[in-house]
C-alpha positions as CSV (number, residue, x, y, z in Angstrom):
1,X,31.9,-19.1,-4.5
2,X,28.8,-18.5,-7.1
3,X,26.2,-17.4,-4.1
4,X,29.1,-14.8,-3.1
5,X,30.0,-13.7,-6.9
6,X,25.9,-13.1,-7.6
7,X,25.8,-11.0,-4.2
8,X,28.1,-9.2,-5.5
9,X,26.8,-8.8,-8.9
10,X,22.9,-8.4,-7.4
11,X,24.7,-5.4,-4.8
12,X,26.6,-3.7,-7.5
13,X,23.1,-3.6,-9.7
14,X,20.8,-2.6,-6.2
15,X,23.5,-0.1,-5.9
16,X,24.0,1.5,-9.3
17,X,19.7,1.9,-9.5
18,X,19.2,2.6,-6.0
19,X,22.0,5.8,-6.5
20,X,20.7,6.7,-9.8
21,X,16.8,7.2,-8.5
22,X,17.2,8.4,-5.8
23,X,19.6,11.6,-7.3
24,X,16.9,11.9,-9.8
25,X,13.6,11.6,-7.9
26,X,11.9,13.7,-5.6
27,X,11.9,13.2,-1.7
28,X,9.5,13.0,1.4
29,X,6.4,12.1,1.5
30,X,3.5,13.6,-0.6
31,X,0.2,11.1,-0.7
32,X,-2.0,11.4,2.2
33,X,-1.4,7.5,3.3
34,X,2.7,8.5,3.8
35,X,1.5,11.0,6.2
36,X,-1.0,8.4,8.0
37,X,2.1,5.7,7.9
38,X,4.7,7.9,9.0
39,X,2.4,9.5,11.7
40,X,1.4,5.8,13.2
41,X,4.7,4.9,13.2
42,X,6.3,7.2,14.9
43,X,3.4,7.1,17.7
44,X,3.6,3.4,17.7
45,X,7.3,3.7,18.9
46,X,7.0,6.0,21.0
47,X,3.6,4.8,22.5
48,X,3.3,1.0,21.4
49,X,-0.1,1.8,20.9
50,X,-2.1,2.6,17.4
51,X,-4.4,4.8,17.9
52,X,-4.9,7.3,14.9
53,X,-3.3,10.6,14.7
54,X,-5.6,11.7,11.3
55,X,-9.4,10.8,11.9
56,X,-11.9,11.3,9.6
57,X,-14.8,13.2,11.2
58,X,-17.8,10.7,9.9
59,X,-15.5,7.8,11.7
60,X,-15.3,9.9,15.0
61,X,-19.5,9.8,15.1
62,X,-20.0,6.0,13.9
63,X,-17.0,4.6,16.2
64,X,-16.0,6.8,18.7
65,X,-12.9,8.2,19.8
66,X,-9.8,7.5,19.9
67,X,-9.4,4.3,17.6
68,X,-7.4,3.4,15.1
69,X,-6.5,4.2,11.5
70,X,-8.5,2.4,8.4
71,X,-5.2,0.9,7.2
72,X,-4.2,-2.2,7.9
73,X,-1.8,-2.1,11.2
74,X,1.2,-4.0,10.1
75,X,3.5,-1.2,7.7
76,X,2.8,1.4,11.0
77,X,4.3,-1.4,13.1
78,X,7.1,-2.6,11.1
79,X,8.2,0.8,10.6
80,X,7.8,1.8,14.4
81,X,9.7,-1.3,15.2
82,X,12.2,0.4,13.1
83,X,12.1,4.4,14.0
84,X,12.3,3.0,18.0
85,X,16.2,1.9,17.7
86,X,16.8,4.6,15.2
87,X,15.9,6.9,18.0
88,X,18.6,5.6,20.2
89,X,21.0,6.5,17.7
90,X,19.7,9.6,16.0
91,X,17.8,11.0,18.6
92,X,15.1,13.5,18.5
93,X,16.2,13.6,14.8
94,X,14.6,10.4,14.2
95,X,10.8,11.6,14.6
96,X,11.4,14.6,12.3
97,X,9.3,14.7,9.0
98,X,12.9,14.1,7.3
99,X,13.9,11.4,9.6
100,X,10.7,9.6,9.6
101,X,10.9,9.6,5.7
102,X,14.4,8.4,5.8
103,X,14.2,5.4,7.9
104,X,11.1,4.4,6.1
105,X,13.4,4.6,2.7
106,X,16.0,2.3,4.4
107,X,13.7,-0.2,5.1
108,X,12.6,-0.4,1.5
109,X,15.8,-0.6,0.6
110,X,16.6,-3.4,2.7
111,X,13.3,-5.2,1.6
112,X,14.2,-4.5,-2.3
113,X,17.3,-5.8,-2.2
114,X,16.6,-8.8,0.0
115,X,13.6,-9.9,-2.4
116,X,16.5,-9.8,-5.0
117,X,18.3,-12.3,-2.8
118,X,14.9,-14.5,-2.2
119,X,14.0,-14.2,-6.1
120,X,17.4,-16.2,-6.7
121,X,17.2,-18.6,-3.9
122,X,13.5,-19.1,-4.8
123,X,14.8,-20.3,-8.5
124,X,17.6,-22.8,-7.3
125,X,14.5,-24.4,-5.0
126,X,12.8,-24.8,-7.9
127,X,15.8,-26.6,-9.8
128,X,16.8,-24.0,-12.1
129,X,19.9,-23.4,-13.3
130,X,22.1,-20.9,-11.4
131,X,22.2,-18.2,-14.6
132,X,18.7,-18.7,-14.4
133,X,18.7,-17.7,-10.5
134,X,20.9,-14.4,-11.1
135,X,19.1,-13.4,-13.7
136,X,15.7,-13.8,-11.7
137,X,17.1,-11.9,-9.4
138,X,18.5,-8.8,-11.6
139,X,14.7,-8.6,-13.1
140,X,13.4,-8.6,-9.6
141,X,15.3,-4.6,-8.8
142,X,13.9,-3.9,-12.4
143,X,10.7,-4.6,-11.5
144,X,8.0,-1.9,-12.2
145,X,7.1,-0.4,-9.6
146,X,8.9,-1.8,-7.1
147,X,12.2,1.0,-7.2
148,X,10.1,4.0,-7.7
149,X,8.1,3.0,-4.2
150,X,11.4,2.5,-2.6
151,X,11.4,6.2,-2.2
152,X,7.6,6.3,-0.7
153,X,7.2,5.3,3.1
154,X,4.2,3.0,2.1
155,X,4.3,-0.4,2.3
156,X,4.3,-1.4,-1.2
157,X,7.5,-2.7,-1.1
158,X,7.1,-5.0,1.8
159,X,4.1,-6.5,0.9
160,X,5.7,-8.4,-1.8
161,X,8.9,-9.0,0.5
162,X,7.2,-10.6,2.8
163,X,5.0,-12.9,0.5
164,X,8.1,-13.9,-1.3
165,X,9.9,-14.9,1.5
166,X,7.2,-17.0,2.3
167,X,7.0,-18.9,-0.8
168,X,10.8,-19.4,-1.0
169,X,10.8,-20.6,2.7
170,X,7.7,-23.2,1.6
171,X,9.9,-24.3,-1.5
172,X,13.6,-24.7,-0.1
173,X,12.4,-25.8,3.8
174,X,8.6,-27.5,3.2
175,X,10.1,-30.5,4.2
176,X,11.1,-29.1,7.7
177,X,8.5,-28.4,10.6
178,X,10.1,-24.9,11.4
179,X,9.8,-24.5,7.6
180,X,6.1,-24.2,7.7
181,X,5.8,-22.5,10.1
182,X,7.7,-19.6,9.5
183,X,6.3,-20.0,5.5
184,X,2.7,-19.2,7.6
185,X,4.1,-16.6,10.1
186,X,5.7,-14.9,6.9
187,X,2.6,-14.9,5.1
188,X,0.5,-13.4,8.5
189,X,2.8,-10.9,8.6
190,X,2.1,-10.1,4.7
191,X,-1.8,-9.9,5.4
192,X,-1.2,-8.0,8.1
193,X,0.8,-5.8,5.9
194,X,-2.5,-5.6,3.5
195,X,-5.2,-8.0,3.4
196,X,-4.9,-8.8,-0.2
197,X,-1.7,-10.9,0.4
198,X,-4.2,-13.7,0.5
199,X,-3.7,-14.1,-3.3
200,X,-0.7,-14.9,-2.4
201,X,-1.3,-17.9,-0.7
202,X,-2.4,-20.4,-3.5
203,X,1.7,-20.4,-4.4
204,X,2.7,-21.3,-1.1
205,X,0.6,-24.2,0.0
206,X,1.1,-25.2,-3.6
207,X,4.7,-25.6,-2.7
208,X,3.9,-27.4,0.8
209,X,2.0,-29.5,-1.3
210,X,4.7,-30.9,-3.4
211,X,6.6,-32.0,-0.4
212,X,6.2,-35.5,1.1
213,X,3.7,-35.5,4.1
214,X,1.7,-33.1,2.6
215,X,-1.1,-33.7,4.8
216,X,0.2,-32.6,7.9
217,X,2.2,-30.1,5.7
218,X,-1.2,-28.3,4.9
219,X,-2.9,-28.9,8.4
220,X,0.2,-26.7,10.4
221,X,0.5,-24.4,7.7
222,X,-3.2,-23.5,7.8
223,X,-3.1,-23.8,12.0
224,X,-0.6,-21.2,12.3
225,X,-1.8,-19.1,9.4
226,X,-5.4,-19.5,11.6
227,X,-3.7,-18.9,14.9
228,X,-1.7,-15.6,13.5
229,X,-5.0,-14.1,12.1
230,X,-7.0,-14.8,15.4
231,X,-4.0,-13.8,18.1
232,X,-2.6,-11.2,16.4
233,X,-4.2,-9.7,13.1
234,X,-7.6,-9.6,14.6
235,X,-6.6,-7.9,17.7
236,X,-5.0,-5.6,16.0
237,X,-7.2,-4.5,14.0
238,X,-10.2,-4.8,16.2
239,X,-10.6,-0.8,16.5
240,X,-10.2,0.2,12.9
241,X,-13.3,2.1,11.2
242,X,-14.9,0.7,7.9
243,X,-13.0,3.5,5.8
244,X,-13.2,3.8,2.4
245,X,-14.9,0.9,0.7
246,X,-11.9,-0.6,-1.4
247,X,-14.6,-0.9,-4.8
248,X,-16.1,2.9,-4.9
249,X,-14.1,5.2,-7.1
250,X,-10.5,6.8,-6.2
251,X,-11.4,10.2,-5.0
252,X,-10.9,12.9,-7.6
253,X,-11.8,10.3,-10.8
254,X,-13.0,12.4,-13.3
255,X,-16.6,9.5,-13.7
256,X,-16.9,10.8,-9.8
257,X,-17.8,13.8,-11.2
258,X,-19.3,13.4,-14.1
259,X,-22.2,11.4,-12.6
260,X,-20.4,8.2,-15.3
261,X,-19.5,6.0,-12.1
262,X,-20.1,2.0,-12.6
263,X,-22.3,0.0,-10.4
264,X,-22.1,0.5,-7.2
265,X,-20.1,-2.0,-4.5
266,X,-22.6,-1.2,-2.0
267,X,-25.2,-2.8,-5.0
268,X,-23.5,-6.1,-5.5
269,X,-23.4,-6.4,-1.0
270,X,-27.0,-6.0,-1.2
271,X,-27.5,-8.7,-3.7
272,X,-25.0,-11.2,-2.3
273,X,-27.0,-10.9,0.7
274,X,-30.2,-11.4,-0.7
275,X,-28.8,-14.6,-2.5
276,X,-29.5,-12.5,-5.5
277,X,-26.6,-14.2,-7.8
278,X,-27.9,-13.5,-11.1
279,X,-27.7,-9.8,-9.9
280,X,-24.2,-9.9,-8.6
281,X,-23.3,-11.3,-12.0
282,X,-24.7,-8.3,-14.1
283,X,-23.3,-6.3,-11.7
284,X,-19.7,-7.7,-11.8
285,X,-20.3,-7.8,-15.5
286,X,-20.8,-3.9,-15.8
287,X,-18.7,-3.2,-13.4
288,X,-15.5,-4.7,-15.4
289,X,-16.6,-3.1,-19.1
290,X,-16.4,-0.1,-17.6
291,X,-12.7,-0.7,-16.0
292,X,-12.0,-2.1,-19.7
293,X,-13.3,1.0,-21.2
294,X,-11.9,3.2,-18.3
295,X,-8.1,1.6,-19.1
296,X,-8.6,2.7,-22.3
297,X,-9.6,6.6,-21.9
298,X,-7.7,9.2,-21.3
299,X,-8.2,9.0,-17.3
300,X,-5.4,6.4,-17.1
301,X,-1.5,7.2,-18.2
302,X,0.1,5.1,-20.3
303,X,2.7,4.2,-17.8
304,X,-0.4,2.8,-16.0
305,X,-1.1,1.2,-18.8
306,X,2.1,-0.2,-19.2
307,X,2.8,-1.7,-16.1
308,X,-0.3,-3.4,-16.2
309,X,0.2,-4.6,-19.1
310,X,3.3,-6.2,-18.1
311,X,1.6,-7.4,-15.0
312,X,-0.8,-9.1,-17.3
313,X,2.5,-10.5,-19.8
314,X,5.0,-12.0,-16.7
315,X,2.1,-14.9,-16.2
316,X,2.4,-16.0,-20.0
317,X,5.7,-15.5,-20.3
318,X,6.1,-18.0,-17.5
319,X,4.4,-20.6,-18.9
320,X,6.6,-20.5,-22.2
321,X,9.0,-23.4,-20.4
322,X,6.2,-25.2,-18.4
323,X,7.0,-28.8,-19.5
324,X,10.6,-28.3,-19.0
325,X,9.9,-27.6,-15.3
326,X,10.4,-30.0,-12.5
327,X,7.2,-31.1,-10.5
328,X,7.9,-28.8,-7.9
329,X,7.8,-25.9,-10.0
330,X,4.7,-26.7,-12.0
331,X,2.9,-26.7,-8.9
332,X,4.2,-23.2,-7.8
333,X,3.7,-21.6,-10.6
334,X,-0.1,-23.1,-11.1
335,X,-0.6,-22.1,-8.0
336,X,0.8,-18.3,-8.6
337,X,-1.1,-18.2,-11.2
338,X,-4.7,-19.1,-9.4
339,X,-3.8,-16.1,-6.9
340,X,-3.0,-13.8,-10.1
341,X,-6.2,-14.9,-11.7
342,X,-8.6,-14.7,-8.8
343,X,-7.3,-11.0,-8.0
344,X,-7.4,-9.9,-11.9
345,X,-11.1,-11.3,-11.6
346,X,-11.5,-9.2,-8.2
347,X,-9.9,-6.1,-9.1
348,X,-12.0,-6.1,-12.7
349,X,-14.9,-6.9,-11.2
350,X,-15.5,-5.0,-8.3
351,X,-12.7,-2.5,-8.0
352,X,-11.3,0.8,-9.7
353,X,-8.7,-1.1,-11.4
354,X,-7.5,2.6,-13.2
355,X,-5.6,6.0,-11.3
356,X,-3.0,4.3,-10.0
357,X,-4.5,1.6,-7.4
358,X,-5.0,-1.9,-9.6
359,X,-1.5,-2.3,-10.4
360,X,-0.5,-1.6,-6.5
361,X,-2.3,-4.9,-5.4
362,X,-0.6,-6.9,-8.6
363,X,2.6,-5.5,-7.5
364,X,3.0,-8.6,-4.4
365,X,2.4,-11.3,-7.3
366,X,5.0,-10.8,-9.8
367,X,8.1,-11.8,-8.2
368,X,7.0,-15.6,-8.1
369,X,6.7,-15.7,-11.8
370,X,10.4,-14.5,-12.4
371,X,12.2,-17.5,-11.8
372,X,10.0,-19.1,-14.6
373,X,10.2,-16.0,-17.2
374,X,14.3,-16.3,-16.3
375,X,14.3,-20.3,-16.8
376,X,15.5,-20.3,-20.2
377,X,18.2,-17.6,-20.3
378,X,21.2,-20.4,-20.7
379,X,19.6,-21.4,-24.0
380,X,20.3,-19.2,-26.4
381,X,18.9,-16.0,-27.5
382,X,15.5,-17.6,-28.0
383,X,15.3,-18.9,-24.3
384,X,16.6,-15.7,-23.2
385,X,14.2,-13.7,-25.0
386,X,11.6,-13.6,-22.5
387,X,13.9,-12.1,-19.8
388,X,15.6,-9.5,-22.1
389,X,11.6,-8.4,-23.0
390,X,10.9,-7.9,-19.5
391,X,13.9,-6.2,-18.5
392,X,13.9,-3.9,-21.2
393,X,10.0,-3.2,-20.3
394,X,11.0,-3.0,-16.6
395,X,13.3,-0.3,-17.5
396,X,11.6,1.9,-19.8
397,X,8.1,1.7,-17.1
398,X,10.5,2.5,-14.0
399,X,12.3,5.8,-16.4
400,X,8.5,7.0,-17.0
401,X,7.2,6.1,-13.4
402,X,9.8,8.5,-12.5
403,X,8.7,11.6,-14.1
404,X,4.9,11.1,-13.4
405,X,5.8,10.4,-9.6
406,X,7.9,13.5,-9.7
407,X,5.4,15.9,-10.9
408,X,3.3,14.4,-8.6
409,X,5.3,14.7,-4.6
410,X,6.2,18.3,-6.2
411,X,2.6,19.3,-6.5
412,X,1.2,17.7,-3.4
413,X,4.2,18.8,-1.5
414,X,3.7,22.5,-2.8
415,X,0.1,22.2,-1.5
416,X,0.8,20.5,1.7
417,X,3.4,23.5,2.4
418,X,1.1,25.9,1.3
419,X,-1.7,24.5,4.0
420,X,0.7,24.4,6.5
421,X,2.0,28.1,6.7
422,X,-0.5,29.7,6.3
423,X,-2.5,28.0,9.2
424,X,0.5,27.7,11.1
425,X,0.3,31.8,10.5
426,X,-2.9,31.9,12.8
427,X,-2.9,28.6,14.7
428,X,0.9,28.8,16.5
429,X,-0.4,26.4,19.3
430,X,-2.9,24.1,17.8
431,X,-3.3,22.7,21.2
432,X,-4.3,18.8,21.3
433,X,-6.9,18.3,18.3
434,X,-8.0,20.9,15.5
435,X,-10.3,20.4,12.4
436,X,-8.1,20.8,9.5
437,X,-9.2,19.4,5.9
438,X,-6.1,18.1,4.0
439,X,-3.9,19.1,7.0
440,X,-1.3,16.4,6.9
441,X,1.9,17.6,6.7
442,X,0.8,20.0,9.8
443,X,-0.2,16.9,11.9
444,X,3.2,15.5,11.3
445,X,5.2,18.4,12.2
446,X,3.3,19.1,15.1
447,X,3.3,15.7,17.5
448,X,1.2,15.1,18.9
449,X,-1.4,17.2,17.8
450,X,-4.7,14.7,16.3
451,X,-5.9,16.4,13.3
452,X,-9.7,15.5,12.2
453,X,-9.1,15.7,8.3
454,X,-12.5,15.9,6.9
455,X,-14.2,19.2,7.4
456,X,-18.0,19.0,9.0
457,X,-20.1,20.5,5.6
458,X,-23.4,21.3,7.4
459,X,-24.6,22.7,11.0
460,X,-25.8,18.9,11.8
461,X,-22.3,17.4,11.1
462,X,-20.9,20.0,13.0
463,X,-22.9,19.6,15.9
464,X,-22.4,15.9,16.1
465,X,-18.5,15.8,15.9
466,X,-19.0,18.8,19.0
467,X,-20.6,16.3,20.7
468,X,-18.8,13.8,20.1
469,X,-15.2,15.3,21.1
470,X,-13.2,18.1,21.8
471,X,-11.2,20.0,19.3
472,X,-9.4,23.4,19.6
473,X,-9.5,24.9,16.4
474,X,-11.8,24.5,13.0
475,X,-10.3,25.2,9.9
476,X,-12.6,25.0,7.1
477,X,-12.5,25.7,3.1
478,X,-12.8,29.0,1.4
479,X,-15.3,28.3,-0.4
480,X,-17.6,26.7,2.9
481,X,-20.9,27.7,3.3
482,X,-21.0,26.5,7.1
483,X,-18.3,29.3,8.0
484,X,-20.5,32.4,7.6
485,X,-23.1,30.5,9.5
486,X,-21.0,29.7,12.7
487,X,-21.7,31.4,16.3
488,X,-19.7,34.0,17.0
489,X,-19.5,33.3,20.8
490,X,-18.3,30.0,20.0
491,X,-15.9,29.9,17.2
492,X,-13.2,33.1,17.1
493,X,-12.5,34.1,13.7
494,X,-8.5,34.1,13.6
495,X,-7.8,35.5,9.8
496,X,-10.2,38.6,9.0
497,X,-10.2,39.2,6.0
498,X,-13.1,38.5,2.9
499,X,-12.2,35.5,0.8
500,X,-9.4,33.6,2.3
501,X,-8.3,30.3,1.3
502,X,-9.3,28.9,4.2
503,X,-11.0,29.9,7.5
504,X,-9.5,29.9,10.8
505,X,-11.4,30.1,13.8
506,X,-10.7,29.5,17.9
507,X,-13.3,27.1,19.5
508,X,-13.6,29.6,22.4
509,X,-16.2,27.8,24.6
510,X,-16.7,24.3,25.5
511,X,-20.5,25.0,24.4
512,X,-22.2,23.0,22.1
513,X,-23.1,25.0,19.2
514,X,-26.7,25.2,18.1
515,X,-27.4,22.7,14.8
């Protein structure tokens, strides 16, 4: 009778929030990855393969062509698995820009509201009281930003959804065979989701650990967690290009251009190679005074700096009731709090942890420490304070992320459209590949056009990627100095004109072009 009344108390919340954000925000996708995702996905189902439909032109001349995108494979997989029924039903309808978006919103949903679910079932494993459990549950839809990305077909909600549902399977069946083993196949599917889920692991075989047989516990867990990297994640990701190296700078960070950039990633690589430690030390040093110092400038909002701030607050809070807590629990929440400590290390040390990309890998973390912040909530307003603080936080952080995320799709929509019709003016037909820098929302809408995304910048660039593949069309920027300088015979200017935004031209021959 309780699990039914806090379903229906959990549902009513998901609801009223779900309703309210989504009248209020803005829809479709507007970052760069969404197109990527959405674009994989819907090839993926209709293909079952994952070969990239946006390629960056230096990846084409290192790697070859076709292979795959620099993401991990899992969210363009999980999300095909999804669009391929909905095209039974929906039809054609399905693969649109809107329907892609759409089906990629429902399976947020579906993930929100079940880690809701798992956040209470993950408490009552833990022996905490059932108030405890509902409440863990209500702060797990308040979450920041965990709503907000409900309404973005990236996979930032399912990361966490599937990590959670690996811990709560570990604490509530890490006594059962089958338990294990799905705790490991859940938290494959998490890395294969994104690679950092590893920080995630500490909780769960710190939960197999507390059951009896812990030895042979441990030994499947890590056999199938093995066997699920080496049969599936590696295969599957066996054609993806290096891509962006996850510690240089976000692009458009104002130290990019202002020559203010910390040490390099590619520095600390060198020295851990060389066995250089006392190097790789100064070099993590410097590189996390200048992500203190960056936090604190004017580069990072202070909804940023509020979420990570709370990020940094759940883990204390959860230790408030530590000695109250049964065995079981200690260990889980020692063990969350190795993975939380390791990745705060990681991300300070070697990555940008500012403009909106640290808080996005904390994001999978924080549910596990719920059921701990909830754990006094039947104890008077003192033991409930540390819930009430969060929620209230939760709140105020999702109400900002709102606005900021906003402004945002409507800007990068606005450009994306603008792109798209005015090449789509010149370039009816794009034919099967073009160059066309920023061109994502006209990949999506024309399937299944491949769009090289990166414009060549010099004659040499340009005469590699010509020998390197086909494409039908080059777009490149108004302000290009290459486009002036291209052979007439070969490339058809499309939009006369002086000064255009952008310049269109034909690849009329199947010559190469001289360097």
């Amino acid at each position: 009778m309780a699990s039914r009344r806090d379903a229906t108390l959990l549902l009513a919340l998901a609801a009223v929030l779900a309703a309210g954000y989504a009248s209020a925000t803005r829809h479709g996708p507007a970052l760069a990855d969404e197109y990527v995702y959405l674009a994989g996905a819907r090839h993926f189902a209709q293909t079952g393969r994952l070969d990239a439909r946006y390629y960056d032109a230096s990846a084409i001349l290192k790697v070859g062509h076709p292979h795959q995108d620099a993401h991990s494979p899992g969210y363009a997989i999980v999300l095909g698995a999804a669009v391929a029924p909905a095209r039974v039903v929906l039809g054609d309808a399905a693969t649109t820009v809107r329907g892609l978006y759409w089906i990629a919103v429902a399976l947020n949903a579906l993930a929100w509201l079940g880690m809701a679910w798992l956040a209470r079932a993950l408490a009552l494993g833990l022996g905490l009281p059932p108030r405890a459990a509902l409440v863990s549950g209500a702060l797990l839809l308040l979450l920041p930003a965990l709503l907000p990305y409900v309404f973005w077909s990236m996979p930032e909600v399912l990361v966490p959804a599937a990590l959670l549902a690996s811990l709560t399977l570990a604490v509530r069946r890490g006594d059962r065979l089958a338990g294990v083993v799905g705790a490991a196949l859940l938290a494959g599917l998490a890395f294969l989701l994104r690679e950092t889920s590893l920080f995630g692991f500490p909780a769960v075989t710190a939960a197999l650990w507390g059951w009896p047989r812990r030895s042979r516990n441990l030994a499947v867990f890590a056999a199938t967690l093995i066997a699920f990297l080496a049969l599936v994640h590696s295969p599957l990701s066996a054609r993806r290009p290096a891509g962006i190296r996850f510690w240089e700078l976000p692009w458009g960070h104002p130290a990019a251009v202002k020559a203010e950039a910390p040490p390099s990633g590619g520095e600390m690589v060198h020295a851990l190679r060389q066995g250089d430690v006392a190097s790789v030390l100064d070099l993590a040093r410097r590189r996390a005074i200048w992500n203190v110092r960056d936090l604190a400038s004017e580069n990072v909002s202070r909804t940023e700096r509020g979420i990570l701030a709370l990020q940094g607050l759940l883990p204390l809070l959860a230790l408030i009731r530590f000695r109250s807590l049964s065995p079981l629990a200690r260990r889980v929440l020692l063990g969350s709090w190795l993975g939380f400590a390791a990745l705060t290390v990681v991300l300070f040390c070697a990555y940008t942890v500012g403009l909106w990309g640290g808080f996005r890998y904390l994001m999978p973390l924080m549910p596990a420490f719920l059921p701990f912040v909830a754990a006094g909530v039947s104890q008077g307003v003192r033991g409930a304070a540390p819930a009430a603080l969060v929620a209230l936080a939760s709140v105020a952080l999702d109400a900002s992320t709102l606005g900021l995320l906003t402004a945002y799709k409507i800007s990068r929509q606005k450009r994306q459209a603008g792109i798209d019709e005015y090449v789509a003016r010149f370039v009816p037909a794009p034919g099967e590949r073009l160059v066309l820098p920023n061109g994502w929302l006209y990949g999506l809408e024309r399937y299944p056009v491949e769009v090289i995304s990166s414009a060549p910048t010099t004659g040499g660039q340009l005469h590699g990627l010509e020998r390197a593949i086909w494409f039908d069309y080059l777009v490149l920027p108004g302000d290009s100095s290459l486009a002036p300088k291209l052979d007439s015979q070969v490339y058809q200017r499309m939009n006369p004109g002086e000064d255009p935004p952008l310049y269109v031209f034909r690849r009329s021959s199947r010559a190469v072009a001289p360097p």
